[in-house]
N, C-alpha and C positions, 0 to 999 in steps of 0.2 A: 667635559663630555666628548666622546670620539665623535667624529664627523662623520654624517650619514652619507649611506649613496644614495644613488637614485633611485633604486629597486627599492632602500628601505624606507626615505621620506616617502615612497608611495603607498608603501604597506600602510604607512600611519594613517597617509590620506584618506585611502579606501577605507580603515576603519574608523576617520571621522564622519567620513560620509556615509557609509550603513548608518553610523548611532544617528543623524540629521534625518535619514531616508526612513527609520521607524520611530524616530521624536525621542529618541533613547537619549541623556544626559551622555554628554561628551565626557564630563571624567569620569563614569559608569565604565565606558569605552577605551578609556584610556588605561582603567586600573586593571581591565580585565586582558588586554592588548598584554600588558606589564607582565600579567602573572601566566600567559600563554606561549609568550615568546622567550626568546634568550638574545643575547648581546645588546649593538647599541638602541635594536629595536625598541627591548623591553626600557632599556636607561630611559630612550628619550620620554615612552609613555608613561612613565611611572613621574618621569621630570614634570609633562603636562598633566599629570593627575592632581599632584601635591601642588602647584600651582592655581590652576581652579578650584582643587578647595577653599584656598587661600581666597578667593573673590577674584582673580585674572579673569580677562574675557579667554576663551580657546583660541584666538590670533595672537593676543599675548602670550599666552601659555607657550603658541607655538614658537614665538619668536626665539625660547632661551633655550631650541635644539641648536646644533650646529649642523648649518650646511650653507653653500655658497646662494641658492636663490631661497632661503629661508621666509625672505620676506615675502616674495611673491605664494609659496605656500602660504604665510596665514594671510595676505589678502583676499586668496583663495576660499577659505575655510569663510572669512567676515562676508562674503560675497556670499556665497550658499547660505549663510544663516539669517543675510537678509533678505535673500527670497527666497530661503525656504526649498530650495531644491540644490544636489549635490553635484546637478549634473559637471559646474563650474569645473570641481575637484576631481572628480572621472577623469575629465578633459586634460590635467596636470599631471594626474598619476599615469595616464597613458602615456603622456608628451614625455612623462621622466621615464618608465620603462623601454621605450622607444627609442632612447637616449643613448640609458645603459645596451640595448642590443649594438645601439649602434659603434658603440665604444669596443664593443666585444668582439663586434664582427673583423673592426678595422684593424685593431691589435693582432689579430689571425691570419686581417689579407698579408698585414707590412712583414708579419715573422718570414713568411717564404721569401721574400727579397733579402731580408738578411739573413737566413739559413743560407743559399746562391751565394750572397757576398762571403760568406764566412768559408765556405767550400771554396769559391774561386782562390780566397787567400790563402789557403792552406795547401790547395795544388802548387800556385807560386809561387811559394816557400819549401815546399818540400820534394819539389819536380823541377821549376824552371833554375832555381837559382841553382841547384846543387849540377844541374847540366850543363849550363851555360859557363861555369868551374871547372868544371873534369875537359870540357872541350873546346876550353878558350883558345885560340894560338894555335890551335893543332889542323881537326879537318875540315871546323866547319867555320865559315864567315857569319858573323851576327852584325848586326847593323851599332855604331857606338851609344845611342840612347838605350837601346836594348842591355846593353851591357854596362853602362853607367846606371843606370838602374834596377838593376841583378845586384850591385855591388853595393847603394846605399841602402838593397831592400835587406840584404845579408847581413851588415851592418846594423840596420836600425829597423830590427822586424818589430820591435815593441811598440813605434811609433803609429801603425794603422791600428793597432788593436784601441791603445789607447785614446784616439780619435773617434773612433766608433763607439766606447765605450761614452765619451763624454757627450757625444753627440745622444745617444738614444738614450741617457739618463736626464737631459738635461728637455728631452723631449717628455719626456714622461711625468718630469715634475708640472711640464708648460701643460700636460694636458691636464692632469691633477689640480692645479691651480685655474684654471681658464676652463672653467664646467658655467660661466653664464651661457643661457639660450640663445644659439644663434638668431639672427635677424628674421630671418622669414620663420624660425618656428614662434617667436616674440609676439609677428603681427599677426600668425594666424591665431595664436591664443589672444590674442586681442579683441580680432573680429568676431570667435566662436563666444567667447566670453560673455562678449555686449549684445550679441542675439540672444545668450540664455538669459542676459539680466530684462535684455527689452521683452520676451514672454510670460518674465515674470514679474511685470511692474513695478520693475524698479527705477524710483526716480532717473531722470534723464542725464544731471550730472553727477548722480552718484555710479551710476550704472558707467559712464566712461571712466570714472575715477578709480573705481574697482577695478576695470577691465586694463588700466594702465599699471596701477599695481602690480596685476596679477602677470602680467607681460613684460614689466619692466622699462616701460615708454619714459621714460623721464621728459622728452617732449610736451607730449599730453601733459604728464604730472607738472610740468609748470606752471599752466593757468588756474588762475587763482577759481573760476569758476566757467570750466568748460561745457558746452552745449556743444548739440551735433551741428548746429552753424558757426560755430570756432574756426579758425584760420586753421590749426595744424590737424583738424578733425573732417575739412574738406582738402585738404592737399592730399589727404590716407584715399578720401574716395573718389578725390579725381582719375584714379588710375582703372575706375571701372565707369567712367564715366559713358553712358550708351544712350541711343533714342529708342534703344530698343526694351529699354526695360523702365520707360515713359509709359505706360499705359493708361488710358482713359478712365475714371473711373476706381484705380486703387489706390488706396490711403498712401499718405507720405509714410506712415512707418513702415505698412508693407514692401514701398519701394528702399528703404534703409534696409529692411533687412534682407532682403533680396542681392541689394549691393554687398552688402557685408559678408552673408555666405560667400558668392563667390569672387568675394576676394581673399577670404580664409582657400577657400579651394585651389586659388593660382598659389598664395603663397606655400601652402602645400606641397603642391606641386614640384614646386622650387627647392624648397625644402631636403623633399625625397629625393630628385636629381643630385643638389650637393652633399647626400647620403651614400647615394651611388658614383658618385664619384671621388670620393675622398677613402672610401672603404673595399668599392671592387674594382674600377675602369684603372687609377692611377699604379695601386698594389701592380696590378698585371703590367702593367707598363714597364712597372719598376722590374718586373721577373725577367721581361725579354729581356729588357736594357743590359743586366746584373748578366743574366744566362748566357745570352746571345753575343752581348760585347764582350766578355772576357774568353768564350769561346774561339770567336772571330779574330779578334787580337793575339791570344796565343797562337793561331793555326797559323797568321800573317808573319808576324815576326820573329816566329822560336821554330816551329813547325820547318814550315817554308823555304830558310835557307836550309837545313838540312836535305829536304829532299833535292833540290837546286843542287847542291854539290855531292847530290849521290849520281844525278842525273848526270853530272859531267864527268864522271868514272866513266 
């Protein structure tokens, strides 16, 4: 089966959760998904259709799509069907669309720093070196780095291309491959998770068992039977530990889930920063650096003695 993306594991999502949100049978949903869509969308629904009729629960069914957090999708799906509400699944197919934008965006910052690179290299080759040739030895003095490297770059111009080539192929596999949820989107789907399971009565350690699944916590997922008084389940809320949100009078769950919100909101937070900075703050960095240094560098050392020894005419 081809491997989904993010936009399409959500598609599924979203249509398991309508069939849950109007009590519609999920392989109703899946066969109808099947015969409305085209590619790996329809494959994968039509895979979880013929499998539920078989007797699969829909978490199993989902498990024999391909994608890298597969699993957390159907803990997802097993999570909303035991309480009964889809909201869990919204929550995952946002976090993966969100994803893919962000994948999209950052692919678009990084192209303009290598468009830059690829133009600086191409003036270098096809301007400095052929100059620094016709007027070696004659009128103009060049500094010997300058010219020792005019001379390996004439020589061995195939060597940057091919560096760069290797470089940003072997970047695109790592991003291909390396599609788990980073950390802070991990716990905030954690914390949003076990708020929608605690409104919806769902047992206390089923409700964190679900919520680490669907995150990926393997932390969590190691105790054999964790409660919200577990060691690695107060280390998570000692970071929003407050006397301010002690109030007189409201329930221990109330103040759980109060904690829980915001600390889904700081990691958020977080989140979106290392959003923004990995897809627009660095890109632009990379554009001076690219623009600015190979501009700067050509005016200092090719530029520069030329007008210097026009100046002493």
């Amino acid at each position: 089966m081809a491997k989904l993306s993010d936009r399409q594991l959500a598609a599924l999502l979203d249509e398991i959760a309508a069939a849950i949100r109007v009590d519609m049978p999920i392989a109703d949903a899946m066969q109808r998904l099947r015969d409305r869509r085209l590619g790996p969308v329809a494959i994968a629904a039509g895979v979880c259709a013929d499998a539920m009729n078989r007797g699969q629960t829909a978490a199993d069914a989902l498990r024999l799509c391909n994608s890298p957090i597969i699993d957390q999708a159907a803990a997802a799906v097993q999570a909303s069907q035991q309480s009964g509400d889809p909201k869990v699944m919204t929550r995952l197919s946002s976090l993966l669309r969100r994803r893919a934008e962000y994948f999209r965006s950052s692919q678009l910052a990084w192209l303009y720093p290598l468009i830059l690179l690829v133009i600086a290299y191409a003036i270098a080759l096809g301007v400095m070196v052929p100059m620094l040739r016709t007027y070696q030895g004659r009128d103009f003095t060049w500094s010997e780095s300058v010219l020792n490297f005019s001379h390996w770059l004439e020589s061995n111009w195939f060597v940057p291309p091919i560096a760069l080539a290797i470089m940003v192929i072997g970047w695109l596999i790592w991003r291909s491959r390396n599609r788990s949820l980073p950390r802070d989107a991990r716990l905030r789907l954690f914390c949003q998770s076990l708020v929608d399971q605690i409104a919806a009565d769902v047992p206390e350690s089923d409700a964190i068992r679900n919520a680490a699944k669907l995150s990926g916590e393997a932390s969590v997922l190691a105790e054999t039977n964790p409660t919200f008084k577990s060691p690695q389940f107060m280390a998570l809320l000692a970071k929003v530990q407050s006397p301010l949100m002690e109030v007189p009078g409201v329930s221990e769950e109330a103040t759980l889930v109060a904690r829980l919100k915001f600390l889904a909101a700081i990691h958020d937070e977080r989140a979106r920063r290392h959003d923004y900075l990995w897809s627009r703050l660095i890109p632009r960095i990379a554009m001076v650096v690219v623009g600015g240094g190979f501009t700067l560098a050509y005016a200092w050392w090719v530029i520069a003695p030329v007008y210097q020894q026009v100046a002493q005419w």
